[in-house]
C-alpha positions in Angstrom: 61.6 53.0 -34.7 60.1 52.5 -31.4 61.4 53.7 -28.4 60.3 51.7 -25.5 61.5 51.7 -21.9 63.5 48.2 -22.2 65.1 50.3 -25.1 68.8 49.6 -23.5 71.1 53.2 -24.4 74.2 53.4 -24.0 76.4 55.5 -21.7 77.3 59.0 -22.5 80.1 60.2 -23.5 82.6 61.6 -20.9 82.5 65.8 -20.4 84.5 67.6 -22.6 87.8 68.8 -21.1 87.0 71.5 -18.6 86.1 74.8 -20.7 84.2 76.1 -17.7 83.2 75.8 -13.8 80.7 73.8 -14.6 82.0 71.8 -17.4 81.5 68.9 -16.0 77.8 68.8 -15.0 75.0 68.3 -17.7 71.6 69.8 -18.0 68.7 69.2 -19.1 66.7 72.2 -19.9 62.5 71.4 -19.5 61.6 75.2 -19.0 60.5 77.7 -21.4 60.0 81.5 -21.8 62.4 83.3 -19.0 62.6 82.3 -15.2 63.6 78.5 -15.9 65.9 79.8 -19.2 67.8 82.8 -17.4 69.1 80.3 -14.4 69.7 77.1 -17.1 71.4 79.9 -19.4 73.9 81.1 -16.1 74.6 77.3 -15.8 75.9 77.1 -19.8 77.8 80.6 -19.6 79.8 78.7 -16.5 80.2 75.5 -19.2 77.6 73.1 -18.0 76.2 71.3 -21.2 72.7 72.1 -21.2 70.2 70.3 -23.4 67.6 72.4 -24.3 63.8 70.1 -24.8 61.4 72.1 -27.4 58.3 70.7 -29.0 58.6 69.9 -32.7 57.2 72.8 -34.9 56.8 75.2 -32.0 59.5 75.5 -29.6 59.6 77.7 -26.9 57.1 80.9 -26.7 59.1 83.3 -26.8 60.7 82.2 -30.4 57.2 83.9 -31.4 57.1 87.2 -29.1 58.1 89.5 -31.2 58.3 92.2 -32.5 60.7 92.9 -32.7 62.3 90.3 -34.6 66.1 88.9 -35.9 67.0 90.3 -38.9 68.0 87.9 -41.8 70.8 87.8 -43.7 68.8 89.8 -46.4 68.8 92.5 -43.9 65.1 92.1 -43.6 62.9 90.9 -40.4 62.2 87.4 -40.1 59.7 85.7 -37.8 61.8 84.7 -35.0 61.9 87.1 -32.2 64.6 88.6 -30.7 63.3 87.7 -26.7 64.2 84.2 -27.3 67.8 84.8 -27.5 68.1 86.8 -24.4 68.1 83.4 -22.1 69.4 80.8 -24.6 72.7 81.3 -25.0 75.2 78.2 -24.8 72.5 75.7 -25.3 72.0 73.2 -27.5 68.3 72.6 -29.0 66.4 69.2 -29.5 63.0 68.6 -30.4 61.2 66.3 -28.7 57.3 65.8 -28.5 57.1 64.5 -24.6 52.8 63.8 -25.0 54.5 60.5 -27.0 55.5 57.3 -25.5 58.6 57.4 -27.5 59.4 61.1 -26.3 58.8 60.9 -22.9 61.8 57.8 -22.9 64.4 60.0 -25.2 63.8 62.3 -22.1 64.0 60.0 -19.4 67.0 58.3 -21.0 68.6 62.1 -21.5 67.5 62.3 -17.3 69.4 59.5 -16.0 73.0 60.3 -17.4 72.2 64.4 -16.2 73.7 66.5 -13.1 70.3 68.7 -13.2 66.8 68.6 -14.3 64.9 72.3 -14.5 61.6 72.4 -15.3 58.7 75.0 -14.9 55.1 73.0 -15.4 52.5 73.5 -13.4 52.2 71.8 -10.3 52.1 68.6 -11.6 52.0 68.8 -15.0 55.2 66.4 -15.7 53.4 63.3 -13.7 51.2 62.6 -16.6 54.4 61.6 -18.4 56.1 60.4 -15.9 59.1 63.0 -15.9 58.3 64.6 -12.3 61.1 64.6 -9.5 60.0 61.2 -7.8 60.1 59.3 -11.3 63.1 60.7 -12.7 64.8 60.5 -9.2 63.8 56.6 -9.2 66.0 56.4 -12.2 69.1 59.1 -11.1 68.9 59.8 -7.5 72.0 61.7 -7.9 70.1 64.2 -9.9 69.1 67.9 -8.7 65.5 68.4 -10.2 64.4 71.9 -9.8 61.0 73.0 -10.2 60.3 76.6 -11.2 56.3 77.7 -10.4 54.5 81.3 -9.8 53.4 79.8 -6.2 55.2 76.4 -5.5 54.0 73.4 -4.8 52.2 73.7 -1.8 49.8 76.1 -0.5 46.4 77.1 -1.7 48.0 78.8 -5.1 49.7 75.9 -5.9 47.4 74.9 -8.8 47.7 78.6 -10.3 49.5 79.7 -13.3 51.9 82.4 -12.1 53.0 85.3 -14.6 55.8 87.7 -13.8 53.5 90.6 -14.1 51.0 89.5 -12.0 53.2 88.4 -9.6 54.6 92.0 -9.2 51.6 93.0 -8.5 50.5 90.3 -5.8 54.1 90.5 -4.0 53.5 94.7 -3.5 56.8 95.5 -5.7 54.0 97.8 -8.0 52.9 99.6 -5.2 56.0 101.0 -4.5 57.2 101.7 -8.0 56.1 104.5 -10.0 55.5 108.2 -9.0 53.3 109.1 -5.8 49.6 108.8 -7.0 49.6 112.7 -6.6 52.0 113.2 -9.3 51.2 113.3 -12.9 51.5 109.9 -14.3 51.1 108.2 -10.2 49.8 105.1 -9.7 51.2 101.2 -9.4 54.0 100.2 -12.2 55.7 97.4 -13.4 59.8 97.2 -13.6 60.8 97.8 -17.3 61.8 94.5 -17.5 60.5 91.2 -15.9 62.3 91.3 -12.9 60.7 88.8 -10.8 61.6 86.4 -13.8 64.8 87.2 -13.8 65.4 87.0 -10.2 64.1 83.4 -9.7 66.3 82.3 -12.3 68.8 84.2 -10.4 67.6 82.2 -7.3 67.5 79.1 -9.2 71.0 79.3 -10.1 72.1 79.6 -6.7 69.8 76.8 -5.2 70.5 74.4 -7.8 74.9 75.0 -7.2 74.1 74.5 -3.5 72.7 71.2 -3.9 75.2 69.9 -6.5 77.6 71.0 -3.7 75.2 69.0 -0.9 75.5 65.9 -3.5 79.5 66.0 -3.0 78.5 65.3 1.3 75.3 62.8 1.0 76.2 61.1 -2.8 72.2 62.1 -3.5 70.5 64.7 -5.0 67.1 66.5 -4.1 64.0 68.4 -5.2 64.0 72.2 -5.5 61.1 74.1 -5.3 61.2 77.9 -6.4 58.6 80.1 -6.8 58.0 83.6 -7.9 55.7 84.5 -5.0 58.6 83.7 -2.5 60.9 85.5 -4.5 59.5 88.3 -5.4 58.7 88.9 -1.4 62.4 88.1 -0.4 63.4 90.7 -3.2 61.4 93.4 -1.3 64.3 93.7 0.5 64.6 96.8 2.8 61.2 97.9 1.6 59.9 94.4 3.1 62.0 95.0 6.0 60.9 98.4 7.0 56.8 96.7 6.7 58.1 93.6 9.2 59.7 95.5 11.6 57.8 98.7 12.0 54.5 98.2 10.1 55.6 100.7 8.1 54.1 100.3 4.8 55.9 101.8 1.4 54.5 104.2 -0.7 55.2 104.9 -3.9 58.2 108.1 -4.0 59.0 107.9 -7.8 63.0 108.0 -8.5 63.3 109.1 -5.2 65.0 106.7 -2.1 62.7 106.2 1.1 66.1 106.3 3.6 68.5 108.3 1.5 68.7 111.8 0.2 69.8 112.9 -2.1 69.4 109.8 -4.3 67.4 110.3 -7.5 67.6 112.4 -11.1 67.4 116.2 -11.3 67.0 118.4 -15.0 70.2 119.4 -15.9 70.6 122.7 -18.7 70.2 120.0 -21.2 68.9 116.9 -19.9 68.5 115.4 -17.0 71.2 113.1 -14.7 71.1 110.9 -11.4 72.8 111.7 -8.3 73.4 108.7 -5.8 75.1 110.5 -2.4 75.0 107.6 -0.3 76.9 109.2 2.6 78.1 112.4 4.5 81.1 112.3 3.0 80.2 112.3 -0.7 77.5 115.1 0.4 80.7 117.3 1.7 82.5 116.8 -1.5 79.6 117.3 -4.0 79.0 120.7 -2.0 82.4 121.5 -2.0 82.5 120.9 -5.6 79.2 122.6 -6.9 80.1 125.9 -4.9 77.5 125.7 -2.1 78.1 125.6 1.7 74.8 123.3 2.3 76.9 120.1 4.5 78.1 122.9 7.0 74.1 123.2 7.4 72.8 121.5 10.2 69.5 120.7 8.2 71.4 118.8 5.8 75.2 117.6 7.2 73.6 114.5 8.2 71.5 111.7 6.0 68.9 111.8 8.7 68.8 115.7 8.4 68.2 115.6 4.7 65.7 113.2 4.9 63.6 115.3 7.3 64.2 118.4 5.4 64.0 116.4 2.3 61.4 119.0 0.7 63.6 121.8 0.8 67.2 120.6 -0.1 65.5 119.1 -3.0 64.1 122.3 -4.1 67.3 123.9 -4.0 69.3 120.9 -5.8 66.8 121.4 -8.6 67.4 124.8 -9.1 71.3 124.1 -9.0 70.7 121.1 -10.8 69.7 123.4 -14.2 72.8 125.6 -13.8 75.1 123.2 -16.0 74.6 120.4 -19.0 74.6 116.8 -17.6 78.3 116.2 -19.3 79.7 119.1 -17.4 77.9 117.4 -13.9 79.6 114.0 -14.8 82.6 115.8 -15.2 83.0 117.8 -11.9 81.2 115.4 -9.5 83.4 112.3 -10.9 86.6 114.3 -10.2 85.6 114.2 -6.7 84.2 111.1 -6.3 80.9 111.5 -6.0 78.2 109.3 -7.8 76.2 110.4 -11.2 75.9 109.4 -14.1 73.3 110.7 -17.3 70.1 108.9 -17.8 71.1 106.9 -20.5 67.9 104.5 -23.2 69.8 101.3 -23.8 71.1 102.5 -27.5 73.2 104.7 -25.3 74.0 102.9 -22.8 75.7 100.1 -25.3 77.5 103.4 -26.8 78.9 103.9 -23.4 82.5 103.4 -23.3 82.9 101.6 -20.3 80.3 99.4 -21.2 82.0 98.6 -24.4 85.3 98.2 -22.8 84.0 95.4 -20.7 82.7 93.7 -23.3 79.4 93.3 -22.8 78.1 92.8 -26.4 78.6 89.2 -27.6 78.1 88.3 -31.6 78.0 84.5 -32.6 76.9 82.6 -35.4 74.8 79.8 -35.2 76.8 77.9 -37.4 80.3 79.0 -37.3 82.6 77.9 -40.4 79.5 76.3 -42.3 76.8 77.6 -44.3 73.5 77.8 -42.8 71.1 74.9 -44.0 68.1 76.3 -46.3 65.5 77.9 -44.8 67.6 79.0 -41.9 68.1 82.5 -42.5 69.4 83.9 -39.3 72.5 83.1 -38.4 74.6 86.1 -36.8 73.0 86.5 -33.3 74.0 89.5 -30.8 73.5 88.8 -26.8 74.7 90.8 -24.0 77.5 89.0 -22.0 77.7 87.2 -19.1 78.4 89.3 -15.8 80.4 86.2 -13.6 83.9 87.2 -14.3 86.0 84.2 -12.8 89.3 85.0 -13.0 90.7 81.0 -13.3 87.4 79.4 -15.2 85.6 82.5 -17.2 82.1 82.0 -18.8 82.5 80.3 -22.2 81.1 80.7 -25.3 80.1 77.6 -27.4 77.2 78.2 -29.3 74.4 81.3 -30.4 71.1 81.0 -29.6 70.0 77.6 -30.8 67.9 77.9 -34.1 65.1 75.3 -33.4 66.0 72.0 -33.0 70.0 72.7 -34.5 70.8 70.1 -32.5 68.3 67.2 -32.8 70.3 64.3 -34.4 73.6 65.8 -33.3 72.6 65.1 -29.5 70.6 62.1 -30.3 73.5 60.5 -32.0 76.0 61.2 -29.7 74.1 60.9 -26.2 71.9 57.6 -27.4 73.8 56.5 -29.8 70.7 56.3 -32.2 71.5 55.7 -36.2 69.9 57.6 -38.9 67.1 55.6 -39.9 66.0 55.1 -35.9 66.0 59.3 -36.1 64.0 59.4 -39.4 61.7 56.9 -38.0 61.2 58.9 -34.9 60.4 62.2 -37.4 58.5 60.6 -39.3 56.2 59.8 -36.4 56.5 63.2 -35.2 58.6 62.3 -31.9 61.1 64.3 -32.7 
């Protein structure tokens, strides 16, 4: 079959009844890896249908960063990695190869019956193809078309590749995390996870609901432009703050809070736990409660007062801090409302009963009520849950983690209407 642009597709179906917030928008998914995924995956927990584009054979790169890896139904590793199904949840799979004629028009066609297009190519790297903002918007200028890059389009980065690591370090957020450079183990660290990724996504999400909302006023849709540089500075936050307003420049403190004190983990008898005393008030009680008449101090009754003397009320918290287990900390200081909690690894942390309580592990199967097709030996997938708890239209569940290209035919069937030898003709050719 050849797919050409006087190819005449039909409509799409209407959207499903609503199941979601969103269930009425449709996405197409152009982005790979995390930053583009995490925002398009928010946009499928609210109900949006999102349509995720993967080459044929290869899919997105993080099918292939592992370990560590899904475990088969054999109970043995296989060779899809586990990172891919942290950002993929609720979407639908189809492989399309867009360097072909014939793919770049299944894309195109998929582009003008969408809500959203999110992408994250370089600086133009779609134009070749003809699937950037100005020649999809020629075809849908309803559509929001959001463009996720490490420096955005303009500006004399623009042509960079932008990673979240590097990006941490370029935006200062390494210099200020990680213990003083006179401590053992000081010097610049990355966050534990890739936070900057996650946060444009997180920024993405929110751009791209503001201009579906804008679309309701003007009946047109627009071009988004996010990129990791500009978050990651916005995310500075207070830190960035302090620098802009009185060139103070942030050092790196460890667990410790520039502004707040006492705000950081201490060794218990067995362990070690956090203490977050973000006021007076919760200073009063925790002295109250631990035996010590410290807030009737005028070194230390005040948060400003602490922080000056911040050397020695530390020294003394230390040496309290030891005088009882962390579960017997938790135990007093939550009776009187003051924050701490243990220092938990993430085995732990699921363990927690609060954490289970909310339900915040999800398990799906890939193919519910049918046996998997041969060769697919994953099918069970675990994810951690959505945390947008509408009360009226609550993140849905549809499908796991796509298995690559699940849902090829199914969506080319039912969006474009194409019959069964038109999508063995297109595999045979290697479109799709």
């Amino acid at each position: 079959m050849t797919v050409s642009a006087s190819t005449a597709f039909p409509e799409l179906p209407s959207p499903s009844p609503r199941t979601g917030a969103l269930s009425h928008l449709r996405v197409l998914d152009l982005s790979r890896v995390l930053a583009g995924p995490w925002s398009t995956q928010n946009l499928a927990d609210m109900g949006a249908d999102v349509i995720k584009i993967e080459k044929p054979g290869e899919g997105d790169d993080t099918r292939h960063w592992g370990p560590p890896f899904l475990t088969g139904e054999d109970g043995k590793p296989t060779r899809q990695a586990s990172y891919f199904t942290a950002a993929n949840r609720n979407k639908r799979s189809v492989t399309v190869d867009m360097s072909t004629p014939e793919g770049q028009e299944l894309i195109r066609e998929l582009a003008r019956h969408s809500d959203v297009v999110v992408e994250n190519f370089k600086t133009g790297g779609l134009k070749r193809y003809g699937l950037d903002y100005e020649c999809l918007a020629a075809i849908n200028p309803r559509l929001i078309y959001c463009s996720v890059t490490g420096f955005g389009h303009t500006g004399p980065y623009a042509a960079r590749p932008g990673y979240d690591l590097l990006i941490q370090a370029m935006s200062g957020l390494m210099s200020i995390t990680g213990h003083a450079d006179a401590e053992p183990g000081g010097g610049p660290m990355k966050v534990g996870v890739a936070v900057i990724d996650l946060f444009t996504g997180m920024y993405a999400t929110t751009a791209i609901l503001g201009a579906l909302e804008a679309r309701h006023f003007t009946g047109r849709g627009q071009h988004i432009d996010i990129a990791l540089l500009d978050v990651a500075m916005a995310v500075l936050a207070n830190q960035g703050a302090g620098f802009l307003n009185a060139n103070d420049v942030p050092r790196r403190q460890g667990n410790i809070h520039p502004s707040v004190v006492p705000y950081q983990d201490f060794p218990t008898a067995d362990g070690n736990m956090l203490l977050a005393i973000g006021n007076d008030g919760q200073f009063a009680r925790f002295c109250e409660a631990a035996g010590v008449d410290w807030a009737r101090d005028e070194r230390y009754a005040t948060n400003t007062g602490r922080v000056n003397n911040r050397k020695a009320l530390i020294a003394m918290l230390t040496e309290l801090a030891r005088t009882r287990t962390t579960a017997e900390w938790v135990t007093l200081l939550e009776a009187n409302s003051v924050p701490c909690g243990p220092i938990n690894n993430i085995a732990e942390a699921y363990a927690d009963a609060h954490v289970q309580s909310r339900g915040l592990r999800i398990e799906q199967e890939r193919y519910p009520g049918a046996t998997p097709p041969a060769g697919q030996s994953v099918n069970q997938v675990v994810t951690a849950a959505s945390p947008l708890r509408l009360s009226d239209t609550p993140p849905t569940l549809r499908y796991a983690p796509p298995a690559l290209g699940q849902h090829t035919d199914e969506v080319l069937r039912d969006y474009l209407k194409l019959e069964p030898q038109q999508l063995e003709a297109l595999r045979a050719k290697g479109v799709v």
